[in-house]
N, CA, C and O atoms as a GROMACS GRO file, in nm:
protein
  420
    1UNK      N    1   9.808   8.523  18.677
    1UNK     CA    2   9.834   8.391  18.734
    1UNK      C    3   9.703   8.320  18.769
    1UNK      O    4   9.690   8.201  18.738
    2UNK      N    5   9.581   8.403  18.846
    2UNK     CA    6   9.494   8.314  18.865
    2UNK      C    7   9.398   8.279  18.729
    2UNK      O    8   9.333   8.175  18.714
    3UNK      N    9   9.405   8.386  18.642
    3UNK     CA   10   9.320   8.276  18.460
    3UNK      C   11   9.405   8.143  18.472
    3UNK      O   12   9.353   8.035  18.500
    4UNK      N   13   9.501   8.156  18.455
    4UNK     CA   14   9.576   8.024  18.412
    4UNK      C   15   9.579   7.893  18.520
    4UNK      O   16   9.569   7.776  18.485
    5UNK      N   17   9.597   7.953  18.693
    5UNK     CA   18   9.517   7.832  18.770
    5UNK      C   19   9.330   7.807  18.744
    5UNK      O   20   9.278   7.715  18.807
    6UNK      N   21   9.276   7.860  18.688
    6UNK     CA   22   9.128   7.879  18.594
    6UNK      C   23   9.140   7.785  18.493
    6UNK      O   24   9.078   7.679  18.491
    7UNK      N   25   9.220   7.822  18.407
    7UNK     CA   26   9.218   7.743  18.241
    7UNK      C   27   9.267   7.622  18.313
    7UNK      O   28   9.179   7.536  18.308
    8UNK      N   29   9.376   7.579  18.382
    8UNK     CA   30   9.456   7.458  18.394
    8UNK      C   31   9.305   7.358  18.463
    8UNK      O   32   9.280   7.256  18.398
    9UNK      N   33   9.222   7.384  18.575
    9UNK     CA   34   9.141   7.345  18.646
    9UNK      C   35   9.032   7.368  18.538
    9UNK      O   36   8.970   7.264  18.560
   10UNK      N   37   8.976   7.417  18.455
   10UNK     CA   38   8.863   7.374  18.342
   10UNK      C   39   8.935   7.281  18.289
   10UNK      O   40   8.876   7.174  18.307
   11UNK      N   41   9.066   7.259  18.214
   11UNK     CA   42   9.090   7.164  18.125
   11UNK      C   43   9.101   7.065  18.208
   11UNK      O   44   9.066   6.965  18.145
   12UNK      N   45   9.123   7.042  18.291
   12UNK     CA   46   9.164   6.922  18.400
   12UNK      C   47   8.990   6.821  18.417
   12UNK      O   48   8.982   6.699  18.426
   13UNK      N   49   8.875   6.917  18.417
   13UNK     CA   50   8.773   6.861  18.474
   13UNK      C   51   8.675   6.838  18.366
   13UNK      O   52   8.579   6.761  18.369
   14UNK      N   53   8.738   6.961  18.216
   14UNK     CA   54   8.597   6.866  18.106
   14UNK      C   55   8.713   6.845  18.014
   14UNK      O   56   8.647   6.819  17.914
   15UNK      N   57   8.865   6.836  17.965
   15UNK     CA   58   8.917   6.779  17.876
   15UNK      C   59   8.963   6.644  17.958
   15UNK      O   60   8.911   6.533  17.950
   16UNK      N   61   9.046   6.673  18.017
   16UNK     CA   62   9.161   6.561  18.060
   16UNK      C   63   9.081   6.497  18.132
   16UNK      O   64   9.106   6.376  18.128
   17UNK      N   65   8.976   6.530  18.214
   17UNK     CA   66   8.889   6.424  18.315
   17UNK      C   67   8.840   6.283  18.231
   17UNK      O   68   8.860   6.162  18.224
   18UNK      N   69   8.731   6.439  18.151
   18UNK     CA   70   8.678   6.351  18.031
   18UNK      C   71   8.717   6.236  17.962
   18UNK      O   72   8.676   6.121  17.956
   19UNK      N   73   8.789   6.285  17.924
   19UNK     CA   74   8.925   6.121  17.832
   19UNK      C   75   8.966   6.051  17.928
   19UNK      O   76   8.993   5.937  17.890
   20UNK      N   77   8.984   6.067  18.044
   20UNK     CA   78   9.010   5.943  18.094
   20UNK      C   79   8.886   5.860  18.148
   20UNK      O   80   8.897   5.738  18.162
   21UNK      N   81   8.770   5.927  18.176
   21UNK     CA   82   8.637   5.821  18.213
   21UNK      C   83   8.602   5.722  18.044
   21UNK      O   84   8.579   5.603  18.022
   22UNK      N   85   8.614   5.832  17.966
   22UNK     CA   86   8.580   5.774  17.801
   22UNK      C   87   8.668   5.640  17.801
   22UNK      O   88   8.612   5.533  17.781
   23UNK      N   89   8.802   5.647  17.823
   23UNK     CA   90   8.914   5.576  17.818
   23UNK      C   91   8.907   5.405  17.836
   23UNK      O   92   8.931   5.301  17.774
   24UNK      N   93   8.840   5.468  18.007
   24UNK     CA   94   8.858   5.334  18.117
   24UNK      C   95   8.662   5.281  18.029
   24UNK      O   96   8.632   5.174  17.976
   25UNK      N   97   8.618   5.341  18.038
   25UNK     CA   98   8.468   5.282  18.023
   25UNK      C   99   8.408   5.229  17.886
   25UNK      O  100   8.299   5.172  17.872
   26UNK      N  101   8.526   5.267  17.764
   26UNK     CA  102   8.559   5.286  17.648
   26UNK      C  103   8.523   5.118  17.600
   26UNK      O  104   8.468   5.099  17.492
   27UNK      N  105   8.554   5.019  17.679
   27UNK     CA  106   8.571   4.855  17.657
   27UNK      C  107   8.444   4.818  17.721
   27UNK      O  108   8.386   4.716  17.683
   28UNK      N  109   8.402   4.881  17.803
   28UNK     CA  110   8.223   4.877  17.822
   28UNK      C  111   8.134   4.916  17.718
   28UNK      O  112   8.044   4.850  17.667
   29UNK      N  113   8.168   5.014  17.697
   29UNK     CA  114   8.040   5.075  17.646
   29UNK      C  115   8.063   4.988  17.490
   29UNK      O  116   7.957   4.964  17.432
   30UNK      N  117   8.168   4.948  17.432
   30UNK     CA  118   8.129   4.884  17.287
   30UNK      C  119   8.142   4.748  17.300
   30UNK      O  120   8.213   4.692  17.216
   31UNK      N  121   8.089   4.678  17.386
   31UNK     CA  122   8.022   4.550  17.444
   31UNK      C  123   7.847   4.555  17.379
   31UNK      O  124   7.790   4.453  17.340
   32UNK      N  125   7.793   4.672  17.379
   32UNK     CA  126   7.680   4.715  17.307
   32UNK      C  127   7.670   4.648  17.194
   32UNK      O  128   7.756   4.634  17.107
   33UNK      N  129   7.523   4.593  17.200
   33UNK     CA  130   7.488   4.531  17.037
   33UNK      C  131   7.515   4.641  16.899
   33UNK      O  132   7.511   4.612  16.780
   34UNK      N  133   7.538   4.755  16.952
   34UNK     CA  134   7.503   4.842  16.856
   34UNK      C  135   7.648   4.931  16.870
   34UNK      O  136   7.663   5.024  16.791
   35UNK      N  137   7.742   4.907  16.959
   35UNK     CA  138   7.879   4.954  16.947
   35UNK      C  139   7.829   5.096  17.026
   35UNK      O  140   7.844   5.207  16.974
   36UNK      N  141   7.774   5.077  17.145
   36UNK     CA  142   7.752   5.176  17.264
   36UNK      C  143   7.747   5.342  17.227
   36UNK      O  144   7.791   5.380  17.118
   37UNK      N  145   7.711   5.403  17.289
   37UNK     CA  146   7.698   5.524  17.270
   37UNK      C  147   7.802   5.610  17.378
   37UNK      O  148   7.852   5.556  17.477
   38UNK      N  149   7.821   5.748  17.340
   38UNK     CA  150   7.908   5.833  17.462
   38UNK      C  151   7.839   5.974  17.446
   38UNK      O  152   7.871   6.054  17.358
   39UNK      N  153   7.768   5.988  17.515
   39UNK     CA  154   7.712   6.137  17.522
   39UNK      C  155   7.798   6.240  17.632
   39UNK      O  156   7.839   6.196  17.740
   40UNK      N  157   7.814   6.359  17.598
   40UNK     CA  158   7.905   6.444  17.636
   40UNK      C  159   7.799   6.590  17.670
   40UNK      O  160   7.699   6.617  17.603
   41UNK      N  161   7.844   6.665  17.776
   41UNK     CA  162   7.761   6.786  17.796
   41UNK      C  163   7.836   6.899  17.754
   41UNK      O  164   7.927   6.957  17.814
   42UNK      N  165   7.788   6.922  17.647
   42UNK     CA  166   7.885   7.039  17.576
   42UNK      C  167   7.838   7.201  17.617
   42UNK      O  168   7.818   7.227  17.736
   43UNK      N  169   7.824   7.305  17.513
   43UNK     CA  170   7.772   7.453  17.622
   43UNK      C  171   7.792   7.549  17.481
   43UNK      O  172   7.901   7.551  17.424
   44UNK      N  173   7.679   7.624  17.434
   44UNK     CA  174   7.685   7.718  17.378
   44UNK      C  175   7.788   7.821  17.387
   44UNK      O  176   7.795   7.908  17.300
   45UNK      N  177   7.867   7.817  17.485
   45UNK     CA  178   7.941   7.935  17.503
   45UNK      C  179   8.090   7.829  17.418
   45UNK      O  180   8.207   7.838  17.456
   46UNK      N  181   8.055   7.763  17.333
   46UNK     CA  182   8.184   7.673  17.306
   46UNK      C  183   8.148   7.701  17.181
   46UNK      O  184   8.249   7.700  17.110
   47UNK      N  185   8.065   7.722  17.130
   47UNK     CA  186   8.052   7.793  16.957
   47UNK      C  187   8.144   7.862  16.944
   47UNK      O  188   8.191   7.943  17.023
   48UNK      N  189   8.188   7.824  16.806
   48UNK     CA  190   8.279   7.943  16.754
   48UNK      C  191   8.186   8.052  16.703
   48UNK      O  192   8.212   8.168  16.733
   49UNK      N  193   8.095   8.028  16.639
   49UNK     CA  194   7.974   8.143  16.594
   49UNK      C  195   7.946   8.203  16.705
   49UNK      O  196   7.937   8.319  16.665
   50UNK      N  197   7.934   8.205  16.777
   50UNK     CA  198   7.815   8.238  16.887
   50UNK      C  199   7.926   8.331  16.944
   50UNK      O  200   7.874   8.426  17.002
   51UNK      N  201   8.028   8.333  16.945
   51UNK     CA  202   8.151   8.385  17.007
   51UNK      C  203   8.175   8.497  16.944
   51UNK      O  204   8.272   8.500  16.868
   52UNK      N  205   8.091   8.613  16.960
   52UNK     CA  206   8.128   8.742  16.863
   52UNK      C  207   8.102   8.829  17.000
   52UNK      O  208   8.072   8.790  17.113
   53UNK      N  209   8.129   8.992  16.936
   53UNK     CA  210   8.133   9.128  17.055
   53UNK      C  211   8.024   9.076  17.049
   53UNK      O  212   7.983   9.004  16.958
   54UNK      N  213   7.940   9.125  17.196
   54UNK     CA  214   7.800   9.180  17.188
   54UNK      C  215   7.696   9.061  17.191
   54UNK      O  216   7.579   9.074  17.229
   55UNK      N  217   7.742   8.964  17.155
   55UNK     CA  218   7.622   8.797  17.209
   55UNK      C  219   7.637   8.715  17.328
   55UNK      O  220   7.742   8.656  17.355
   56UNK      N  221   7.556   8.714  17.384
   56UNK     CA  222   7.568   8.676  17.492
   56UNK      C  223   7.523   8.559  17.555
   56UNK      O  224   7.530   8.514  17.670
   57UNK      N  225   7.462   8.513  17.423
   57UNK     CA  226   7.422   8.354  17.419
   57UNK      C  227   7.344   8.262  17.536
   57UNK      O  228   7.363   8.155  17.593
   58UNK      N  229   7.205   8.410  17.534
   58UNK     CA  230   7.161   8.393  17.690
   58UNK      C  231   7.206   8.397  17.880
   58UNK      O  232   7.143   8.402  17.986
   59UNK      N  233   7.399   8.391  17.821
   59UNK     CA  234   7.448   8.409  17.925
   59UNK      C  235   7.481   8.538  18.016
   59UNK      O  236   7.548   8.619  17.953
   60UNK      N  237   7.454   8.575  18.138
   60UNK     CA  238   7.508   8.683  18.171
   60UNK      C  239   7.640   8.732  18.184
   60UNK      O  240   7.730   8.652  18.214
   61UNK      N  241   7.667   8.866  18.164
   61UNK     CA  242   7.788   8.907  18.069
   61UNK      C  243   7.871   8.865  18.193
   61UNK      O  244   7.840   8.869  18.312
   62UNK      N  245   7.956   8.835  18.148
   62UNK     CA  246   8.113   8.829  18.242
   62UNK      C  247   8.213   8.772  18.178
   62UNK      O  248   8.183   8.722  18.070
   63UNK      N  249   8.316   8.766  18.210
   63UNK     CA  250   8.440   8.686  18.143
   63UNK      C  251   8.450   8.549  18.172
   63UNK      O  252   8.458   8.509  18.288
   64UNK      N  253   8.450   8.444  18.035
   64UNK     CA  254   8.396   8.307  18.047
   64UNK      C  255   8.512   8.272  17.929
   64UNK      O  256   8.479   8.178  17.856
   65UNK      N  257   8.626   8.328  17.903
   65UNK     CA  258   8.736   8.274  17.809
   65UNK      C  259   8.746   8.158  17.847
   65UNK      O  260   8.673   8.078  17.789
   66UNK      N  261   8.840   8.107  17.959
   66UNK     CA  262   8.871   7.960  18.017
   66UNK      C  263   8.764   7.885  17.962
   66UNK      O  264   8.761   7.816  17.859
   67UNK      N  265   8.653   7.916  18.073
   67UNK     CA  266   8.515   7.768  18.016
   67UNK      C  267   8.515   7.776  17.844
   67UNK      O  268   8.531   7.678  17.771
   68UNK      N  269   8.499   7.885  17.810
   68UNK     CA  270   8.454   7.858  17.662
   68UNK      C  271   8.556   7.804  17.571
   68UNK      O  272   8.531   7.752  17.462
   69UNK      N  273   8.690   7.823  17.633
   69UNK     CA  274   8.802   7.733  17.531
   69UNK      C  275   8.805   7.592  17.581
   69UNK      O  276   8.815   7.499  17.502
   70UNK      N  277   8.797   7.569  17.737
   70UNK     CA  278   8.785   7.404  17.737
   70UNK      C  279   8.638   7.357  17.722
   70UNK      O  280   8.638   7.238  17.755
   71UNK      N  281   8.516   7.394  17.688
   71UNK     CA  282   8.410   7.359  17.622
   71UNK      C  283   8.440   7.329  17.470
   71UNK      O  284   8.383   7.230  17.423
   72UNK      N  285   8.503   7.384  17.407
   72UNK     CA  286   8.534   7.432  17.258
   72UNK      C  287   8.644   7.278  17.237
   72UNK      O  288   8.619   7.184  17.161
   73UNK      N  289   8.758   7.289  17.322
   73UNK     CA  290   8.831   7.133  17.345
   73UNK      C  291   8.769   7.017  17.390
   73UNK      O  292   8.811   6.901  17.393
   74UNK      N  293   8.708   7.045  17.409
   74UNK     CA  294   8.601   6.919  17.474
   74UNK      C  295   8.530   6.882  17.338
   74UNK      O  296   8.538   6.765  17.303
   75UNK      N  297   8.469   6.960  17.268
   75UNK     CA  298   8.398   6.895  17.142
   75UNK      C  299   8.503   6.848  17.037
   75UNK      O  300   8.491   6.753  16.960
   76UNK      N  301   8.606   6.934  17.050
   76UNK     CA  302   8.703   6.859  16.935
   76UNK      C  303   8.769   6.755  16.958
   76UNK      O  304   8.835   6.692  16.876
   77UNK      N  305   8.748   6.725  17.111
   77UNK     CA  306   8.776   6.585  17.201
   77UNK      C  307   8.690   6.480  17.096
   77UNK      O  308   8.728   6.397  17.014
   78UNK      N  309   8.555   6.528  17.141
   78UNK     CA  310   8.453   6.424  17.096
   78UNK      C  311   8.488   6.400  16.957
   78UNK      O  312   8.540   6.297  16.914
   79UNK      N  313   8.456   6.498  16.892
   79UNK     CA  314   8.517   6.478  16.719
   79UNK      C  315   8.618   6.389  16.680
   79UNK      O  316   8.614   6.318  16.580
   80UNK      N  317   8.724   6.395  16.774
   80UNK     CA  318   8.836   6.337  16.743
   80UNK      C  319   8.801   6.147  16.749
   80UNK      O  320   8.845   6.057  16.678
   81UNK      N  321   8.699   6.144  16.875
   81UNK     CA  322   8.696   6.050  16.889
   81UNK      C  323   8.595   5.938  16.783
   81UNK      O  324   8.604   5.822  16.744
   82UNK      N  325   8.501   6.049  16.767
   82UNK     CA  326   8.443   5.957  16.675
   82UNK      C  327   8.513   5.944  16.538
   82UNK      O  328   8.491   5.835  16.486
   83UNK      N  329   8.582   6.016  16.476
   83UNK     CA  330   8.668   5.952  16.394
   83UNK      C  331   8.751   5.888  16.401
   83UNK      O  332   8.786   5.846  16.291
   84UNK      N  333   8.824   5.845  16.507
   84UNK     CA  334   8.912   5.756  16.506
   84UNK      C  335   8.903   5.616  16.582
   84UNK      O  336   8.973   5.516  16.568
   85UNK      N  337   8.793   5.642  16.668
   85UNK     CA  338   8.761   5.478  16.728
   85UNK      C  339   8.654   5.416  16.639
   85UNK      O  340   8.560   5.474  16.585
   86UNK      N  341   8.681   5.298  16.636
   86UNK     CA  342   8.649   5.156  16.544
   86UNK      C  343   8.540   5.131  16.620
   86UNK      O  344   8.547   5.180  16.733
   87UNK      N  345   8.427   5.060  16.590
   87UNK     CA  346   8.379   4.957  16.650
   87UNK      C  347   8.244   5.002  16.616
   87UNK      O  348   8.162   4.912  16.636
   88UNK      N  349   8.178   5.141  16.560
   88UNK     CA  350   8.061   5.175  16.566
   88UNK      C  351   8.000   5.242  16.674
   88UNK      O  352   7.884   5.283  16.674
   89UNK      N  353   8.102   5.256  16.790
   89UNK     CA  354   8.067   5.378  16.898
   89UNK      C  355   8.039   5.473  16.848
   89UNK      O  356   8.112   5.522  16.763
   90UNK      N  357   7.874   5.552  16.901
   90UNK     CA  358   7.858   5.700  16.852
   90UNK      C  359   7.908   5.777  16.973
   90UNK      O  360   7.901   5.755  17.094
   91UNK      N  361   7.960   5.875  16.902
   91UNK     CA  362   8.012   6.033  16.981
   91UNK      C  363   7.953   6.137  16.951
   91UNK      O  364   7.954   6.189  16.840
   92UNK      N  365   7.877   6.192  17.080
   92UNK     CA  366   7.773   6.269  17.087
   92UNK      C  367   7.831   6.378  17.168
   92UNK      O  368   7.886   6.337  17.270
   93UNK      N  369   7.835   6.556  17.144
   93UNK     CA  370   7.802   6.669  17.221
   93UNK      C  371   7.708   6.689  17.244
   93UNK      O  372   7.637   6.626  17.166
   94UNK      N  373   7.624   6.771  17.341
   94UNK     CA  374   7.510   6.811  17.334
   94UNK      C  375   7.481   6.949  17.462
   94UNK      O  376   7.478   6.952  17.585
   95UNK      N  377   7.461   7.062  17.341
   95UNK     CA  378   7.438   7.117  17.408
   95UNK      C  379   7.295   7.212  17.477
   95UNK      O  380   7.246   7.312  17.425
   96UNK      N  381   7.260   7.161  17.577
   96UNK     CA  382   7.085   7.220  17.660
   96UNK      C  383   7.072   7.348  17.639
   96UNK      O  384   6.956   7.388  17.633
   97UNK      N  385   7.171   7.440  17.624
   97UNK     CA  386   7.117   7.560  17.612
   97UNK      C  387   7.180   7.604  17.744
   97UNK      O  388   7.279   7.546  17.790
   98UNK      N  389   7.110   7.729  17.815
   98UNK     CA  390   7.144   7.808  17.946
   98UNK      C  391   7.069   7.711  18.047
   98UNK      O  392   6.958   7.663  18.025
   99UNK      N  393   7.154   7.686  18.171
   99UNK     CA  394   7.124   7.592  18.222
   99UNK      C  395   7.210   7.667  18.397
   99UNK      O  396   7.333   7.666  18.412
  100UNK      N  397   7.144   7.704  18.471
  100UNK     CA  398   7.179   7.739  18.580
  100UNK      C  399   7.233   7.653  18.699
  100UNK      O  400   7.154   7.598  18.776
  101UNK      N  401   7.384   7.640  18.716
  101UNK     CA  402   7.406   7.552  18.764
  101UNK      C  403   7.510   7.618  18.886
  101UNK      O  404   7.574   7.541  18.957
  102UNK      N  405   7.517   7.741  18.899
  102UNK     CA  406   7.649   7.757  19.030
  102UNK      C  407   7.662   7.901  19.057
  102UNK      O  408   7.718   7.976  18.977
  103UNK      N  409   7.615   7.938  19.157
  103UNK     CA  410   7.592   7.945  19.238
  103UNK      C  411   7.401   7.941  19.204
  103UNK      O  412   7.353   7.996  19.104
  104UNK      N  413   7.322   7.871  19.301
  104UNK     CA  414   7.187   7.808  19.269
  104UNK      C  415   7.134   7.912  19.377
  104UNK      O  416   7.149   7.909  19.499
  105UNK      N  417   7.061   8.016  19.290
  105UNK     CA  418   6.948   8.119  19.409
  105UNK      C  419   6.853   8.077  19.395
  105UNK      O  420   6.756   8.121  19.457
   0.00000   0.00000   0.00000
């Protein structure tokens, strides 16, 4: 029960959040001379390559299923979007690499 209050609360904060800031800000951003840009913070642990026994993709070992499937939805978010919205908006993932962000020693 608690993975799945896990998975529901990752998808909630980088899928479903996501699309709706893209959504509302969506008529801003291609006001742009150049049909605006949308950059997205994506995460190595969202590779499908990188996703084998035994790699650890700089990360320390633990169980990271949840994040790494709504990281993984999150880019096929983006994908989706740049193929199907008009206007010359680019759709950007990008992922920094290992990036220490929670709990901060």
């Amino acid at each position: 029960r608690g993975r799945l209050k896990e998975m529901a609360h990752l998808f909630n904060v980088n899928v479903i959040g996501t699309f709706r800031v893209i959504k509302t800000f969506l008529p801003l951003v291609q006001k742009a001379t150049n049909g605006g840009r949308v950059v997205l913070m994506s995460s190595d642990l969202a590779s499908l390559e990188n996703n084998r026994h035994g790699n650890q993709v700089g990360q320390p070992p633990g169980n990271k299923s949840c994040y790494r499937i709504s990281k993984a939805a999150l880019n096929m978010l983006v994908r989706n979007l740049a193929v199907e919205v008009d206007g010359g908006t680019l759709f950007v993932a990008l992922s920094p690499g290992w990036v220490q962000t929670w709990p901060l020693v």
